[in-house]
C-alpha positions in Angstrom: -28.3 7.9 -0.5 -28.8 7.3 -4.0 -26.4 5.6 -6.1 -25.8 5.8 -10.4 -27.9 2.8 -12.3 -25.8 0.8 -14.3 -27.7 -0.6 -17.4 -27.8 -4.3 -17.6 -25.8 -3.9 -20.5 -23.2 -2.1 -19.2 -23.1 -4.3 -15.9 -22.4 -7.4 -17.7 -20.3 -5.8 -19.7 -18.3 -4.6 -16.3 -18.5 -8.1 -14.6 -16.8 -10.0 -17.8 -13.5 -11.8 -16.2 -10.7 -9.1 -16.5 -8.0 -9.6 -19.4 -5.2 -8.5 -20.1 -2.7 -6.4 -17.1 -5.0 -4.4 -15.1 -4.9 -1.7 -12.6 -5.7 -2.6 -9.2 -5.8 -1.2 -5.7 -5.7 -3.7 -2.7 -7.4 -3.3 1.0 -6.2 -6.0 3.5 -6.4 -6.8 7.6 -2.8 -8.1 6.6 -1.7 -8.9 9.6 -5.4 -10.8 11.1 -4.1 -14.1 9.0 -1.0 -15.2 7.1 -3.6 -15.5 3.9 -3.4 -11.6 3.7 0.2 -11.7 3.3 0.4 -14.5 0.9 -2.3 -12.7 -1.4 -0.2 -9.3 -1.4 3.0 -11.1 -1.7 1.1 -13.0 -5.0 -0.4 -9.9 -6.2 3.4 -7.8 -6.2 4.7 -10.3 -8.0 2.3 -10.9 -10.8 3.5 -7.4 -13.0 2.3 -9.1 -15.8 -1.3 -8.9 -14.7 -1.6 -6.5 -12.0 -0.9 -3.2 -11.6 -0.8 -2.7 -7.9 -1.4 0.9 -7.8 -1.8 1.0 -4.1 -2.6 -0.8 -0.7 -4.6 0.0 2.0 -4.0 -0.9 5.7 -7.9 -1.8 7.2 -8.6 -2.7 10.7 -9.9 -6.0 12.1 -10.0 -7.4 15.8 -11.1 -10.4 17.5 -14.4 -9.3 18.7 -16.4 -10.4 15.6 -16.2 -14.2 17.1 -16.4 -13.3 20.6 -19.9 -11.2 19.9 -21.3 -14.3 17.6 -19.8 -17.1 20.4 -20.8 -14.6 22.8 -17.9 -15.9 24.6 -14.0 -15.2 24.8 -12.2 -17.0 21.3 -8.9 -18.8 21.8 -7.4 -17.2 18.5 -4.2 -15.4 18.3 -5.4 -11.6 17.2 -5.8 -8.6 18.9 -9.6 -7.3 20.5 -8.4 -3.9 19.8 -9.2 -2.2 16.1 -6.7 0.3 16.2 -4.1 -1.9 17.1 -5.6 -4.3 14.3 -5.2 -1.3 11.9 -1.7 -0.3 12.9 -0.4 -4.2 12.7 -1.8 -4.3 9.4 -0.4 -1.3 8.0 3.1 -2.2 9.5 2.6 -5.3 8.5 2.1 -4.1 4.6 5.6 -1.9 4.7 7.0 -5.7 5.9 5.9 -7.3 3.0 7.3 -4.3 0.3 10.6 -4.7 1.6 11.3 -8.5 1.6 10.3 -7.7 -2.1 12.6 -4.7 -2.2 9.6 -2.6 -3.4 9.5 1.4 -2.9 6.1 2.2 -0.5 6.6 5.4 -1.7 3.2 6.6 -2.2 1.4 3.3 -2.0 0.5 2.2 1.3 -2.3 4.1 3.4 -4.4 3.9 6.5 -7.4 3.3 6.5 -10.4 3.3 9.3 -9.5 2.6 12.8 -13.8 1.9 13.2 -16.3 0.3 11.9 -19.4 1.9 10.3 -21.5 2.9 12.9 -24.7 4.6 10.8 -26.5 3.7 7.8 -25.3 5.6 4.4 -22.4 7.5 7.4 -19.2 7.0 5.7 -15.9 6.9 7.9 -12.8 9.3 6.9 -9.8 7.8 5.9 -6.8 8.3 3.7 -7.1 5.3 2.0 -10.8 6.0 1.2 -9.7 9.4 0.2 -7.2 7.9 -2.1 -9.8 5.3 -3.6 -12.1 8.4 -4.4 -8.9 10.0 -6.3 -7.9 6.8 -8.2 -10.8 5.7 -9.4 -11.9 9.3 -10.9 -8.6 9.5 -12.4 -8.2 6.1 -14.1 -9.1 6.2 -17.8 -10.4 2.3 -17.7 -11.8 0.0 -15.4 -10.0 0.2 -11.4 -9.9 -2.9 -9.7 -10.5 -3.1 -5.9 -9.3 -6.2 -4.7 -10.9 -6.7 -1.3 -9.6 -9.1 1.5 -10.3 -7.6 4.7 -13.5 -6.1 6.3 -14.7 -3.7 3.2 -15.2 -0.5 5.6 -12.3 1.8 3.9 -14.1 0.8 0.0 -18.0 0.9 1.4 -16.4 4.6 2.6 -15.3 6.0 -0.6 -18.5 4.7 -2.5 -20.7 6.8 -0.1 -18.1 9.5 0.0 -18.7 9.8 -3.6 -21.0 7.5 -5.6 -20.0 8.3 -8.9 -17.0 6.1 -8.6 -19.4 3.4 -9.0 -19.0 4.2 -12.6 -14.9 3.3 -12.7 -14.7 0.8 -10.4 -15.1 -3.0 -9.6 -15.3 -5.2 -6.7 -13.2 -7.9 -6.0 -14.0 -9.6 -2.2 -13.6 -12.4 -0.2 -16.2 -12.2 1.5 -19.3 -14.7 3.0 -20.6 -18.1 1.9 -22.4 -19.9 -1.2 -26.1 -18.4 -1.4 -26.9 -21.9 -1.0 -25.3 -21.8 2.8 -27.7 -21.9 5.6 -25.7 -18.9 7.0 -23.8 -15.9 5.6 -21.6 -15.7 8.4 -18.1 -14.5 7.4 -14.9 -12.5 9.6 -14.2 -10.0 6.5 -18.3 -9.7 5.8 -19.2 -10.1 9.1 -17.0 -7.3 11.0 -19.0 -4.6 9.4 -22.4 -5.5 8.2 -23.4 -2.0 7.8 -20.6 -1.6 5.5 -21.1 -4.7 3.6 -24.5 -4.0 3.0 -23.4 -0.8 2.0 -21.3 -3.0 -1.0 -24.1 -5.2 -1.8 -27.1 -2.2 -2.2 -25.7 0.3 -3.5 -25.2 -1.5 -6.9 -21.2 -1.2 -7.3 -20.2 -3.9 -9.7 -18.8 -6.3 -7.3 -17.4 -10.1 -7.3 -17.8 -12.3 -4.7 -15.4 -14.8 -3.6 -17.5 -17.3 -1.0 -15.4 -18.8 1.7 -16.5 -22.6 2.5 -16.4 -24.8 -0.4 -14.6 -22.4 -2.7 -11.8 -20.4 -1.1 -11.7 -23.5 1.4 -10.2 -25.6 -1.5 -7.1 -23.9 -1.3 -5.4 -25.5 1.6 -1.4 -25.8 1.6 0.7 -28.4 3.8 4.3 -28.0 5.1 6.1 -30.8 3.2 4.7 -28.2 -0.2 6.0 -25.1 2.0 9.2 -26.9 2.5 9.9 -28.1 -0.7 8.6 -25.0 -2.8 8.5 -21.8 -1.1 10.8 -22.2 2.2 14.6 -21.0 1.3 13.9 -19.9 -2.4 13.1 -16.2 -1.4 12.5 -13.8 1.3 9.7 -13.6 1.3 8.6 -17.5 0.7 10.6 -18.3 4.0 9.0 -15.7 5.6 5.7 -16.6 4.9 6.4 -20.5 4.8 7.8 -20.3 8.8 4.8 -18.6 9.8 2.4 -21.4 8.1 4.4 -24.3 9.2 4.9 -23.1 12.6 1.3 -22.9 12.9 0.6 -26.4 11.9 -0.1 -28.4 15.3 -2.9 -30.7 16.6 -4.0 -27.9 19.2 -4.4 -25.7 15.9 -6.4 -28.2 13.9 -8.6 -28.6 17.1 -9.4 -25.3 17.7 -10.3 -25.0 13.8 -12.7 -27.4 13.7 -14.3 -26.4 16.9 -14.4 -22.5 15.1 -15.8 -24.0 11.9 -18.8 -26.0 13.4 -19.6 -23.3 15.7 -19.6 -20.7 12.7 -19.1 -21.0 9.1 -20.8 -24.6 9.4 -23.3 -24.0 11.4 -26.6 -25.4 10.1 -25.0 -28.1 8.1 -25.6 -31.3 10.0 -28.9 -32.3 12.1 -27.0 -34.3 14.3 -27.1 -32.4 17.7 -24.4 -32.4 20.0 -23.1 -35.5 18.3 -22.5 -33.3 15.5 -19.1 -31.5 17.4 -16.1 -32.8 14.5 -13.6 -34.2 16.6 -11.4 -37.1 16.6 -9.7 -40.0 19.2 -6.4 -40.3 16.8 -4.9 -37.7 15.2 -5.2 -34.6 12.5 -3.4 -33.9 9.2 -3.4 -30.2 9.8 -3.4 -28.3 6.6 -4.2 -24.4 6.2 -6.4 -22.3 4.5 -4.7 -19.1 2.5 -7.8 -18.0 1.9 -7.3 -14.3 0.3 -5.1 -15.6 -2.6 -8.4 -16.8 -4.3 -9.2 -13.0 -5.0 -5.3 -12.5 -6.7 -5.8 -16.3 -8.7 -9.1 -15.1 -10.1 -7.4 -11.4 -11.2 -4.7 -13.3 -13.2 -6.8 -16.3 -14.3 -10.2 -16.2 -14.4 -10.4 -19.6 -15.5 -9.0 -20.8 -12.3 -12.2 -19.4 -10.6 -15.0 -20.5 -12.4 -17.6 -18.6 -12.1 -21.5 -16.8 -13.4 -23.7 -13.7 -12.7 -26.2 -14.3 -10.1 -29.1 -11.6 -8.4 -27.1 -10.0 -5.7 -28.5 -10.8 -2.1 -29.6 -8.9 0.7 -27.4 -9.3 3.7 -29.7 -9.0 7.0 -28.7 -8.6 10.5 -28.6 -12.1 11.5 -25.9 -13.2 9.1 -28.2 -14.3 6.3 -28.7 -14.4 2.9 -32.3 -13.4 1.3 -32.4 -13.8 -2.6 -34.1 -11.3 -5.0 -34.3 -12.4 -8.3 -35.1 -9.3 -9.1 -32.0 -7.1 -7.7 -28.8 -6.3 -9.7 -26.3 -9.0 -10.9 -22.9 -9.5 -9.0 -20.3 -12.1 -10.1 -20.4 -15.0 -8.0 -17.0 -17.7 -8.3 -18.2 -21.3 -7.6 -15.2 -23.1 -7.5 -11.3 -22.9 -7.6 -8.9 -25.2 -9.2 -6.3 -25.3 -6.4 -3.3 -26.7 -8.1 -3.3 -24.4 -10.7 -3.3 -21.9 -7.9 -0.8 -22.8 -6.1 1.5 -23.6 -8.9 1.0 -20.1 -9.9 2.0 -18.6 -6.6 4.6 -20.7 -5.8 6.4 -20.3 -9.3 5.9 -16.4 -8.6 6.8 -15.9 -4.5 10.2 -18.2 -5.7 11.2 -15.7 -8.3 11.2 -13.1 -5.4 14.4 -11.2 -4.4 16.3 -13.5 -1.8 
């Protein structure tokens, strides 16, 4: 497959933090975590930088963890991707009405399978659609990317001149400095997410430990800032809170080690995080990150790096040679959060 060169110059020009209300189209697992609903929530009601042109529904299941464990997972999702796809997508048309806001031409399915060939896209109408908007819009189309990134890795193959009109938002892996890569959204569908990182779309990257990570929330700030000031923030702070236990702060830590830290310690089997008192569970709302850095760039620092390869193994391998991607290296979580909950409270109630 062969993909258009961007000149350097026009690349950085690209990958400059957006200003200024933009148009932007957004593919979520919404209903894998509550972080995909808090991000679309936050993106629908910031008008004033986002012009959410559409959203598409992509699939995700539970077998990601149970392939890399090679064991059964003790997470509440669904093993099936079709079922994934259709929660999601129900899950979207949930969301527009708490807000009151007409789906009318918005929300679209997308795949209901992973890639399964090299450079073999997957037919979907959301892809379909992400071909038509880009070629139509007359300035830069955002593609704000919180799920698996099958449905976008699609319409760039489908037709690679949208490479020209489009850029890359995702949540997606770790720092380059991690000992591992491993990621759900990036690791569902490596072929697709090499598909992303090769083909030289201009892309930022949102890393997940040590940068989304930071944005953790509590239930005494659900309580007193989101829960009974809309719809939607009840909504969204029941589900957070209710999910707040010991067993779920256990099981996180156990997850974490065996995955997204793995290769951090040298400790052995005494390296297992556990504890003989108690937790302060918090959660993560991961996806948010990629709305907070769409409406304020400065709240995501961030700098142009040589994009990595992506091998089968859940691995980085730097080329300082390859084309640049924007990487964020940090988030300033209060600022965040203050954002979003100011926002999800002006919501209809």
């Amino acid at each position: 497959m062969r993909f258009p060169i961007l000149s350097e110059e026009e690349r950085k020009k690209r990958l400059a933090p957006p200003k200024g209300k933009v148009h932007v189209v957004i593919d979520t697992d919404t209903y894998n975590e509550v972080d995909d609903q808090f991000a679309l929530a936050y993106a629908l009601m910031s008008p004033m930088q986002l012009e959410v042109e559409a959203v598409y529904a992509a699939p995700f299941s539970s077998g990601f963890f149970t392939k890399l464990l090679n064991a059964e997972v003790d997470i509440p999702m669904t093993d099936n991707l079709q079922e994934g796809l259709e929660l999601s997508y129900k899950e979207i048309i949930n969301l527009f009405g708490l807000l009151e806001l007409d789906t009318a031409g918005k929300v679209l399915k997308g795949s209901a399978r992973y890639m399964t060939e090299p450079g073999e896209y997957i037919d979907s109408d959301a892809a379909r659609d992400l071909v038509e908007r880009a070629r139509a819009c007359e300035d830069i189309l955002y593609v704000v990317a919180i799920g698996e990134i099958t449905n976008v890795a699609s319409a760039v193959l489908m037709d690679p001149e949208i490479i020209k009109k489009i850029v890359i938002v995702w949540l997606a892996g770790q720092p380059l400095h991690w000992p591992t890569a491993i990621e759900f959204n990036l690791g569902q569908d490596v072929l697709a997410s090499q598909v992303i990182l090769d083909s030289g779309v201009p892309l930022v990257t949102v890393p997940c430990m040590s940068v989304a990570s930071n944005l953790t929330v509590t239930a005494p700030e659900l309580d007193a800032y989101l829960k009974g000031k809309s719809k939607v923030g009840t909504y969204l702070a029941d589900i957070v809170i209710s999910q707040l236990t010991q067993e779920m702060g256990l099981n996180w830590l156990d997850l974490f080690h065996q995955t997204y830290c793995r290769g951090l310690d040298d400790y052995g089997k005494e390296g297992a995080p556990s504890t003989t008192t108690m937790l302060s569970p918090s959660r993560i709302i991961w996806d948010i990150s990629t709305i907070a850095y769409m409406c304020n760039p400065a709240w995501c620092p961030s700098t142009l790096v040589s994009t990595p390869f992506l091998t089968q193994d859940y691995k980085w391998r730097i080329n300082e040679n390859r084309h640049k991607m924007r990487i964020c290296n940090y988030i300033y979580r209060d600022a965040v959060f203050g954002d979003l909950f100011y926002k999800l409270a002006k919501a209809p109630g």
